[in-house]
SEMI-690417 format. One record per residue (C-alpha): x, z, y; residue in one letter. Coordinates in Angstrom, 3 decimals, always signed. Each point is the difference from the previous one (the first is absolute). Layout:
N
<px: X&pz: Z&py: Y&resn: A>;
...
END
This chain:
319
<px: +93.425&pz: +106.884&py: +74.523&resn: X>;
<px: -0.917&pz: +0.205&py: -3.446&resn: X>;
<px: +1.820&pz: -3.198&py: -0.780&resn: X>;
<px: +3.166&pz: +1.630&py: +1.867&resn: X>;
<px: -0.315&pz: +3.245&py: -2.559&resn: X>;
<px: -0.103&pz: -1.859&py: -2.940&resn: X>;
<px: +3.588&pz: -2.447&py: +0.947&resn: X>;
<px: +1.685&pz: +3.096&py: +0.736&resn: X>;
<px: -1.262&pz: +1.627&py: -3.487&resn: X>;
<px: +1.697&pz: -3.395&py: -1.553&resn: X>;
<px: +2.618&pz: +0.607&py: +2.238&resn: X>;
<px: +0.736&pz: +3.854&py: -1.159&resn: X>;
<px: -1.041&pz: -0.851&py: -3.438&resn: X>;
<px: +2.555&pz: -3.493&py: -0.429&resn: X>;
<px: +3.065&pz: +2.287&py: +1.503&resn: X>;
<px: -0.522&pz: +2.462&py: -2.805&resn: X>;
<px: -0.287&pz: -2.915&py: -2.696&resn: X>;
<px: +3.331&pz: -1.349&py: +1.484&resn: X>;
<px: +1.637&pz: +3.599&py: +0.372&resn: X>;
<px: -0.286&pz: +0.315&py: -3.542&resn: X>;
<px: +1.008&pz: -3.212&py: -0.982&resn: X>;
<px: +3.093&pz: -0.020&py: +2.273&resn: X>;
<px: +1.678&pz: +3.357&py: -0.883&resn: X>;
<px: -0.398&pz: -0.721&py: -3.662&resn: X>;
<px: +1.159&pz: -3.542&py: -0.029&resn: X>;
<px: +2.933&pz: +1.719&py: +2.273&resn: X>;
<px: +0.823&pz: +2.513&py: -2.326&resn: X>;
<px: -0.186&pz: -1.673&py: -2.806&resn: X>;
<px: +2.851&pz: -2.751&py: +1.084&resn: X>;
<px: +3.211&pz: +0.775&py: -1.398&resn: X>;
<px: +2.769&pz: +1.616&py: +1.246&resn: X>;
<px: -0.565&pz: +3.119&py: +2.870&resn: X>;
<px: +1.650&pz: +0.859&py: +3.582&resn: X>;
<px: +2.159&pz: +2.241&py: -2.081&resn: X>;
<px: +1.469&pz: -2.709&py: -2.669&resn: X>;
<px: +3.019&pz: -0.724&py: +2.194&resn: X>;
<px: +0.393&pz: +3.947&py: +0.362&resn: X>;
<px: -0.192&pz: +0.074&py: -3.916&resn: X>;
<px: +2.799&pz: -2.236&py: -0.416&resn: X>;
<px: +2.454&pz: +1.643&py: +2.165&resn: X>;
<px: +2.281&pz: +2.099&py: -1.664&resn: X>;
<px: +0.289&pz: +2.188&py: +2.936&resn: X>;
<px: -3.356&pz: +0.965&py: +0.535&resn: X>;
<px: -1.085&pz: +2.658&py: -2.653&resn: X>;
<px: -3.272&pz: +0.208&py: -1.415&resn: X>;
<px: -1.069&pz: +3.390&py: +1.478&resn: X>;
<px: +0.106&pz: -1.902&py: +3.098&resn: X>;
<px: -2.027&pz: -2.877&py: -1.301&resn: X>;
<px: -2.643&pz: +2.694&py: -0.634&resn: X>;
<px: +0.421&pz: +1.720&py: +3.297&resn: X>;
<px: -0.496&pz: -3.461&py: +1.666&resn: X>;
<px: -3.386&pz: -0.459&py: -2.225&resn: X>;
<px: -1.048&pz: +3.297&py: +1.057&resn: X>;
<px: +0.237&pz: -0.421&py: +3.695&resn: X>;
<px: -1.994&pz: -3.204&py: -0.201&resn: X>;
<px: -2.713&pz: +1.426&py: -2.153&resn: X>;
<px: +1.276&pz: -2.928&py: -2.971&resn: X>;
<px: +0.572&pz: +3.044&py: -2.652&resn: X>;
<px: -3.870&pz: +0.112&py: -0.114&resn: X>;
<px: -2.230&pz: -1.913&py: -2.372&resn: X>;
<px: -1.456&pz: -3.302&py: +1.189&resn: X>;
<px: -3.705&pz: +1.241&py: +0.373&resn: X>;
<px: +1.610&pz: +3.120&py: +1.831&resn: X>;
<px: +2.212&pz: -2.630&py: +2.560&resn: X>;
<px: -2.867&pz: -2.002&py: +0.602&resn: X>;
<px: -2.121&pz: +3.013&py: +1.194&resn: X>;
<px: +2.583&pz: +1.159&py: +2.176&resn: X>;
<px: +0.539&pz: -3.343&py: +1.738&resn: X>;
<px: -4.085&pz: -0.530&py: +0.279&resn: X>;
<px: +0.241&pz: +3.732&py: +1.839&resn: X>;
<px: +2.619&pz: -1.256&py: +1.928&resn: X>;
<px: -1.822&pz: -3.325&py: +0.868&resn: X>;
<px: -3.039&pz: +1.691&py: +1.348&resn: X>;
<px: +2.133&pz: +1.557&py: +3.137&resn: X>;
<px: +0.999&pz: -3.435&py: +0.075&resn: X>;
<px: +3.533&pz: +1.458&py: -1.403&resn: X>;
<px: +1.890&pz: -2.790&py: -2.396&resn: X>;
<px: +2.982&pz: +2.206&py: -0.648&resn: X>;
<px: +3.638&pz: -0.177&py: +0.965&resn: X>;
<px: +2.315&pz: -3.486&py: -0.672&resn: X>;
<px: +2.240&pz: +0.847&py: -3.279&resn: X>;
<px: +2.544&pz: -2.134&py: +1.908&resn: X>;
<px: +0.022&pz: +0.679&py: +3.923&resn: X>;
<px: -1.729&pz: +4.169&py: -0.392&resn: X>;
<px: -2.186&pz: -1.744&py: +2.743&resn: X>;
<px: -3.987&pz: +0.258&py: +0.506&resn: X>;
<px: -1.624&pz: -3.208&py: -2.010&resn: X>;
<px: -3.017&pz: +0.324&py: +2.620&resn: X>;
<px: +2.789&pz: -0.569&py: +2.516&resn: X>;
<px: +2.094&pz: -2.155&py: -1.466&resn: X>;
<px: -3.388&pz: -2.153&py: -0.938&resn: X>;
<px: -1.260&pz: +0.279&py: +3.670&resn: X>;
<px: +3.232&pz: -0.762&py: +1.422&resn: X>;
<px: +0.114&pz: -3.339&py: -1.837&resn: X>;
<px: -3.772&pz: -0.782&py: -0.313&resn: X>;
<px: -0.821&pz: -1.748&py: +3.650&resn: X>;
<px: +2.237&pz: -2.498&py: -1.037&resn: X>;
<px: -1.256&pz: -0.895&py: -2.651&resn: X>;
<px: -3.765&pz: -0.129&py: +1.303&resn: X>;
<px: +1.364&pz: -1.746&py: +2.786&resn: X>;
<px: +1.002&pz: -2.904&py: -2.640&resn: X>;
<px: -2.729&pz: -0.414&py: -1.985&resn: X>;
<px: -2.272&pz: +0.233&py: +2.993&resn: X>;
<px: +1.590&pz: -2.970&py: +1.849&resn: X>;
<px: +0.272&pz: -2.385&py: -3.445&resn: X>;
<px: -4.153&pz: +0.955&py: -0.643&resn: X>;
<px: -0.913&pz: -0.981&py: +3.335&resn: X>;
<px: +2.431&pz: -3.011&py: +0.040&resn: X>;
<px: -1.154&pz: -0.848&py: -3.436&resn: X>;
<px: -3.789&pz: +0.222&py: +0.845&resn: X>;
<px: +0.165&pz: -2.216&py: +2.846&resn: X>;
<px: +1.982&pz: -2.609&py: -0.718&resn: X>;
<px: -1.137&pz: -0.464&py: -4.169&resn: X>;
<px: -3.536&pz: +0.069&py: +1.834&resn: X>;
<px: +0.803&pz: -3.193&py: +2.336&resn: X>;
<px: +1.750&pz: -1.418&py: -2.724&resn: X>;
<px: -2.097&pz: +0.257&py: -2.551&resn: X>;
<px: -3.131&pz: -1.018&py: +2.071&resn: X>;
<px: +2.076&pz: -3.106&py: +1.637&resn: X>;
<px: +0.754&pz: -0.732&py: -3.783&resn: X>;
<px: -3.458&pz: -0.051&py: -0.779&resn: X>;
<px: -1.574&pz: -1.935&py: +2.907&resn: X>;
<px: +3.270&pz: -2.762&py: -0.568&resn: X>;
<px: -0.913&pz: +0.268&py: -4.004&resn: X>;
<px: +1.663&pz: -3.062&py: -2.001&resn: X>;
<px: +1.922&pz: -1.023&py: +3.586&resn: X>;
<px: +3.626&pz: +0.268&py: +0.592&resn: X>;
<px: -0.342&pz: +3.743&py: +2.140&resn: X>;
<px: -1.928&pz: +1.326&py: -3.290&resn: X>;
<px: +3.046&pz: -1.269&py: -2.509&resn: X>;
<px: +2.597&pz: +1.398&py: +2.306&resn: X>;
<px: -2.019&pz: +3.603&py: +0.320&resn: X>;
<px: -0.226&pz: -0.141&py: -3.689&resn: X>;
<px: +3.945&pz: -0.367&py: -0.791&resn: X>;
<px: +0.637&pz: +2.568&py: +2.421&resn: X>;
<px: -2.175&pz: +2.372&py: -1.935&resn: X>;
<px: +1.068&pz: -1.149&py: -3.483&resn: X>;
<px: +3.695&pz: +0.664&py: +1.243&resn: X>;
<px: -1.086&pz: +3.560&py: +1.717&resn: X>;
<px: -2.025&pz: +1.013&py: -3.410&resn: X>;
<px: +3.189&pz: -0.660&py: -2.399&resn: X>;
<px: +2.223&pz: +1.165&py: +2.309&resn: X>;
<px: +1.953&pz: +3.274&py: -0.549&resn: X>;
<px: +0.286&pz: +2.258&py: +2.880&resn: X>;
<px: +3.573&pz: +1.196&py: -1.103&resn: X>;
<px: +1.320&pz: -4.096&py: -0.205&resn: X>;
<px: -1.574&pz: -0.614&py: +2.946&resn: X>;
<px: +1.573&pz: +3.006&py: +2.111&resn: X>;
<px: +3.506&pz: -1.241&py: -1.664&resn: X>;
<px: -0.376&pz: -3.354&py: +1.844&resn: X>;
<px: -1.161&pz: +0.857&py: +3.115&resn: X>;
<px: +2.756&pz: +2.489&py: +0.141&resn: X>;
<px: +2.130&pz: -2.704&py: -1.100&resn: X>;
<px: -0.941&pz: -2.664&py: +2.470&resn: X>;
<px: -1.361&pz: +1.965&py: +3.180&resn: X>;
<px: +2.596&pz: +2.673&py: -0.524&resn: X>;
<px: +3.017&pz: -1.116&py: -1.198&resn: X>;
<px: +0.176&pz: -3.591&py: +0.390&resn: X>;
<px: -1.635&pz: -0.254&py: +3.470&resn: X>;
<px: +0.302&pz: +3.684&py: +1.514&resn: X>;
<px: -3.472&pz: -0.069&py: +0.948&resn: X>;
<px: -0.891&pz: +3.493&py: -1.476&resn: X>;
<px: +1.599&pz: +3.617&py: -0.776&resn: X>;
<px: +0.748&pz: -0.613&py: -4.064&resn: X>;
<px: -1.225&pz: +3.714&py: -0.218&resn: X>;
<px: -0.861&pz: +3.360&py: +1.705&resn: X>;
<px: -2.990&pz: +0.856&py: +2.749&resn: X>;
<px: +2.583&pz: +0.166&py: +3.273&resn: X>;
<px: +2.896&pz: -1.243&py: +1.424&resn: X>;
<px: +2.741&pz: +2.395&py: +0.276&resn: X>;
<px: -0.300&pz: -0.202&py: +3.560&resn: X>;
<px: -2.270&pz: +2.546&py: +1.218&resn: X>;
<px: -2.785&pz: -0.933&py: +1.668&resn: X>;
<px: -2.879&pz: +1.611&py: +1.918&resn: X>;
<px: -3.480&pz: -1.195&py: +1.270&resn: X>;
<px: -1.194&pz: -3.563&py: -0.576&resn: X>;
<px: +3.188&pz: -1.566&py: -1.238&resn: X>;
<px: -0.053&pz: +2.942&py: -2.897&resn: X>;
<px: -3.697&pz: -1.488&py: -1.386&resn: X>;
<px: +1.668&pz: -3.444&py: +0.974&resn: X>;
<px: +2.626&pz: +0.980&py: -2.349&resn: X>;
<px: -1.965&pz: +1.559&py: -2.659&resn: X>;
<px: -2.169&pz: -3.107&py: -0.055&resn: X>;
<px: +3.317&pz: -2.638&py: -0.400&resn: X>;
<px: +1.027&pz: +1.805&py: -3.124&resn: X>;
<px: -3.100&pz: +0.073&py: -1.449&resn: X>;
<px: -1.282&pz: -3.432&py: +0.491&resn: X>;
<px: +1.400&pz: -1.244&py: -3.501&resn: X>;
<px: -0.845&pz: +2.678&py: -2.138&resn: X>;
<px: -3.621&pz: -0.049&py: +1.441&resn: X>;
<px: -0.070&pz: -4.397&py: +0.027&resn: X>;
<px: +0.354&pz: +0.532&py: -3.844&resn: X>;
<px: -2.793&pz: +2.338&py: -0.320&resn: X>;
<px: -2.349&pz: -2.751&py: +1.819&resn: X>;
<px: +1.404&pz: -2.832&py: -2.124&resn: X>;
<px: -0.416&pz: +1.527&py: -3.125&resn: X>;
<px: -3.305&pz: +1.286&py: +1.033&resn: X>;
<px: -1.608&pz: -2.907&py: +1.196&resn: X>;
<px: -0.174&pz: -2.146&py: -3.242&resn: X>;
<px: -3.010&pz: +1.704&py: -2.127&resn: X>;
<px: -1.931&pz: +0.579&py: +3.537&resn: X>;
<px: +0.435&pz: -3.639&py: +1.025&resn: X>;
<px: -1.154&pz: -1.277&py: -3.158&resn: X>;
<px: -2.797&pz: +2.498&py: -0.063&resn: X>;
<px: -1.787&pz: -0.581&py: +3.077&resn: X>;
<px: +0.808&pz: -4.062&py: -0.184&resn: X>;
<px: -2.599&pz: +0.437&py: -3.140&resn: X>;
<px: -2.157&pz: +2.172&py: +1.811&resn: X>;
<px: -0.585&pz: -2.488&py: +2.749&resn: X>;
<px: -0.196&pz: -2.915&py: -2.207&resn: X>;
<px: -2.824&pz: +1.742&py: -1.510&resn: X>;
<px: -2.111&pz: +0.780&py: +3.064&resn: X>;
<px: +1.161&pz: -3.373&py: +1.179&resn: X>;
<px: -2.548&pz: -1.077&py: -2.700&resn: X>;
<px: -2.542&pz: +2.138&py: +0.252&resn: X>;
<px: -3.592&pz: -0.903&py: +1.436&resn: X>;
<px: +0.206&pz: +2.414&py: +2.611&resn: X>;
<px: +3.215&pz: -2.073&py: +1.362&resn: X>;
<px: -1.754&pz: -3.381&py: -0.543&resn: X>;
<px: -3.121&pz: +1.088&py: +1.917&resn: X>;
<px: +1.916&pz: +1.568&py: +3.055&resn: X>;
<px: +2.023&pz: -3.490&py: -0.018&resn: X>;
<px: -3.204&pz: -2.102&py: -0.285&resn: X>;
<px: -1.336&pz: +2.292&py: +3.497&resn: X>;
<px: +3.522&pz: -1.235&py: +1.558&resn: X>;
<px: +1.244&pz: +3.129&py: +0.551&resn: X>;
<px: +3.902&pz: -0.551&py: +1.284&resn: X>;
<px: +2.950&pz: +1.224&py: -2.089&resn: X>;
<px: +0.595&pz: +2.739&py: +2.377&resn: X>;
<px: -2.955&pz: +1.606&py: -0.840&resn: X>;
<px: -0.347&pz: -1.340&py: -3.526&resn: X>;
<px: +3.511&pz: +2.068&py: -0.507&resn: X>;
<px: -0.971&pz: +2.716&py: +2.111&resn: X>;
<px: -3.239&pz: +0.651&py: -1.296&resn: X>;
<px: -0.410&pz: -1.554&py: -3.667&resn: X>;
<px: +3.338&pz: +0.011&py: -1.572&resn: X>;
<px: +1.586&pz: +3.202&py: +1.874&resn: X>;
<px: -2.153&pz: +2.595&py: -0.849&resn: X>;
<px: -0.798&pz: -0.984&py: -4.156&resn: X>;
<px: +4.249&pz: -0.033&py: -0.091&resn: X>;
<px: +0.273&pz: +3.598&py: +1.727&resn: X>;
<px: -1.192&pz: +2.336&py: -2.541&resn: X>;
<px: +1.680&pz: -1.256&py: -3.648&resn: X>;
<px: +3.610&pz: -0.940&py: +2.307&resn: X>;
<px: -0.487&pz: +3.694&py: +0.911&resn: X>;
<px: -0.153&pz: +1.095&py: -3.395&resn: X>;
<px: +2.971&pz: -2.143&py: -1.569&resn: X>;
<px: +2.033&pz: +1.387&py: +3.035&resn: X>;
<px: -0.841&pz: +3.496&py: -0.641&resn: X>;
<px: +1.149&pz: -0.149&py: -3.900&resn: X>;
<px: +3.093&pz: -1.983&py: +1.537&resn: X>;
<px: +1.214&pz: +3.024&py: +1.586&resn: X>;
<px: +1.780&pz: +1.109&py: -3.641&resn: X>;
<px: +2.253&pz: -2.967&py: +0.129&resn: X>;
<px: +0.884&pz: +0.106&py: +3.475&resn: X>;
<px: +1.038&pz: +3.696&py: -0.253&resn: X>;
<px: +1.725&pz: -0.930&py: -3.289&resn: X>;
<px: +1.979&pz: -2.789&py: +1.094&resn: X>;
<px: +1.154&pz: +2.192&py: +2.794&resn: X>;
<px: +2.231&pz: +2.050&py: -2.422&resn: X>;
<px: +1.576&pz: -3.390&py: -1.219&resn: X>;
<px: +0.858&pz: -1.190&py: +3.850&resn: X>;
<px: +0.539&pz: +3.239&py: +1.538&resn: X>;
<px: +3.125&pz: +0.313&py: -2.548&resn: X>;
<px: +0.734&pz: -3.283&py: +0.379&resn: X>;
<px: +0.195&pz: +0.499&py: +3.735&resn: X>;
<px: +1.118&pz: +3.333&py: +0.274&resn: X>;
<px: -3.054&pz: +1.136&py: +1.930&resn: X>;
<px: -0.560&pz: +3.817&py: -0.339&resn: X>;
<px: -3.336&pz: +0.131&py: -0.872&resn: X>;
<px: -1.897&pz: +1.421&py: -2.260&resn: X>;
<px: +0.181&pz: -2.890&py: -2.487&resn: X>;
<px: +4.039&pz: +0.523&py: +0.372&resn: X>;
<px: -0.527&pz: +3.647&py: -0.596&resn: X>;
<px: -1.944&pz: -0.242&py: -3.130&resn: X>;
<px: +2.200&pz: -2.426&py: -1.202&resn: X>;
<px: +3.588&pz: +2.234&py: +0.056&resn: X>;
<px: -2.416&pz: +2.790&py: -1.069&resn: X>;
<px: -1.061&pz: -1.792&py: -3.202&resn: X>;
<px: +3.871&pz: -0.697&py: -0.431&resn: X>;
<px: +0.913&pz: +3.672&py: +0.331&resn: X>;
<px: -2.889&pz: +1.171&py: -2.006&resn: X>;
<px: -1.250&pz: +2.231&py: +3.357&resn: X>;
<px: -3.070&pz: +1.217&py: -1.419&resn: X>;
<px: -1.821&pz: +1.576&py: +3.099&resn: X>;
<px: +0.802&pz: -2.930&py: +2.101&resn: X>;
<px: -1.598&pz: -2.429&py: -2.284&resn: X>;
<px: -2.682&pz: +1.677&py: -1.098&resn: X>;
<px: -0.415&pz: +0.261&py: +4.066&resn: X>;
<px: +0.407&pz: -3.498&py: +0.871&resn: X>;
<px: -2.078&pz: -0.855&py: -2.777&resn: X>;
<px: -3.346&pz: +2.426&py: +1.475&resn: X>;
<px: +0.603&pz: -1.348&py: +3.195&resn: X>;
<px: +0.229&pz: -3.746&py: -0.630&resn: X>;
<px: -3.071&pz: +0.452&py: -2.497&resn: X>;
<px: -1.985&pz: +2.080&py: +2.962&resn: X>;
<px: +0.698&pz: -3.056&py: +2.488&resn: X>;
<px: -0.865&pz: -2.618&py: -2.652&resn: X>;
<px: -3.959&pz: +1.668&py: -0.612&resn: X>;
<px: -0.274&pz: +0.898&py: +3.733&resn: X>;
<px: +0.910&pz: -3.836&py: +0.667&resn: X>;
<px: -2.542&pz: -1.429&py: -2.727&resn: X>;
<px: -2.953&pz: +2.865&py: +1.506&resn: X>;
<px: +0.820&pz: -1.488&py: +3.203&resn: X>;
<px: -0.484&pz: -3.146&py: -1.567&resn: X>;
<px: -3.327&pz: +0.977&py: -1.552&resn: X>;
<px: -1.259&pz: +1.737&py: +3.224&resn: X>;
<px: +0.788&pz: -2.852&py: +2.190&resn: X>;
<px: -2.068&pz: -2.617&py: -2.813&resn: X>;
<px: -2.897&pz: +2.071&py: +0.873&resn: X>;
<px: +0.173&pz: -0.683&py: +3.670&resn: X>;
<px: +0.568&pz: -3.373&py: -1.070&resn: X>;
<px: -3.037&pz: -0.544&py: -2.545&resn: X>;
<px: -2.755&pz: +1.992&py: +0.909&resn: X>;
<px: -2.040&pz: -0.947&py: -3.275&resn: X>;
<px: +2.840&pz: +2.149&py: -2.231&resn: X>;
<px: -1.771&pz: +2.824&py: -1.748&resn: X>;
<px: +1.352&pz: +3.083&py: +1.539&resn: X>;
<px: -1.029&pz: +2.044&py: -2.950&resn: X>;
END
């Protein structure tokens, strides 16, 4: 319990940090939602001021920020410059998406860079372990945005395969077949979050095995004749667990990053799409929304992380 108390003091005390940061570093970018207002002739600069002083942007900064932190308390982000809609609405409406996305490419990523990388190192200096290593070399240097280009190229134009964008056909569908559908358009965008994501973790656990591979403990279970089925399920399992944990939970950054880039790419409406025409359209209160919420996931993700290591290693000092 006490261990809980003191992640969710990090937790509080990291989302003010990055409150800060982010409406500064927002503010401080040039240009304003007004600037194309300012540069029409036919909009007058009385109006200009009325339009500040219905958002609250004829304030000082300090004074803004308050407000907003008031606001973000009731769990109220403001009103979208652009739509006049609720960001907590237009944020919810778009998040499950999202989650859904980087959900599927952790768990796909997990699994499958943890069978590779282990098969990598048990095959190490055969022709399984070269192969697994190009195919993580590629995934590491590979940028997500390239890679989205040619599967939408190949898959979508070339061979039909795939929707080139959108998350449904424009048939309606209910039930099943609507998931079905859901899941169709979404298979590329999510295959390029687990390519791009497996490189690092494949790399990093091949090492990690390769190093209890030599230790003594390894050499003495082998020298008892233990089988590999147990030698995997009880030797080289359970020492990989708790640091493939941690890299996974300060992965979760990237994935929700890179889900800006594909959501664009693949005109997905989620939240990474939303931040991105907000950024665009300088829409303060739905970045500054988008931003809290993605930064709120990321440090529940990595306490998750940390809470699940000490189920895994009992011997981690729990303050």
């Amino acid at each position: 319990m006490r261990e809980l108390l003191k992640k969710l003091f990090y937790i509080v005390f990291m989302l003010f940090l990055i409150s800060v940061i982010s409406f500064l570093a927002i503010h401080s970018a040039p240009n304003s939602f007004f600037a194309a207002g300012e540069l029409n002739p036919n909009m007058t600069q009385e109006a200009i001021e009325q339009l500040k002083a219905v958002y609250g942007l004829d304030k000082s900064l300090f004074g803004q920020y308050i407000d907003w932190v008031k606001n973000m308390l009731s769990l109220n982000f403001g009103v979208s410059f652009v739509s006049g809609q609720d960001v907590s609405a237009e944020i919810l409406k778009r998040l499950p998406i999202t989650l859904i996305m980087n959900i599927s490419a952790l768990i796909a990523v997990f699994a499958l860079s943890l069978y590779l990388g282990i098969k990598s190192a048990l095959s190490y200096e055969k022709k399984a372990d070269y192969i697994i290593r190009q195919i993580s070399l590629v995934s590491f240097s590979m940028p997500s945005f390239y890679l989205a280009l040619l599967l939408i190229i190949f898959f979508s134009v070339n061979m039909n395969l795939f929707p080139i964008a959108g998350l449904h056909s424009i048939e309606e569908k209910s039930g099943f077949a609507y998931y079905l559908d859901m899941a169709w358009h979404l298979a590329l965008p999510v295959s390029v979050m687990i390519f791009v994501g497996l490189g690092s973790m494949i790399i990093y656990i091949r090492s990690l095995t390769l190093e209890i591979l030599k230790s003594d403990y390894y050499y003495f279970a082998l020298s008892r004749g233990i089988d590999k089925k147990n030698l995997l399920r009880y030797y080289i399992l359970p020492n990989l667990f708790p640091p493939v944990v941690t890299l996974l939970g300060l992965s979760l950054p990237g994935l929700i990053g890179g889900s800006v880039i594909l959501e664009s790419i693949f005109g997905i409406e989620g939240m990474g799409q939303l931040f991105f025409m907000s950024a665009l359209s300088r829409d303060y209160p739905i970045i500054m929304g988008t931003l809290m919420i993605t930064a709120f996931l990321t440090l529940l993700g990595n306490m998750i992380a940390d809470l699940i290591l000490l189920r895994l290693n009992p011997y981690m000092k729990r303050g």
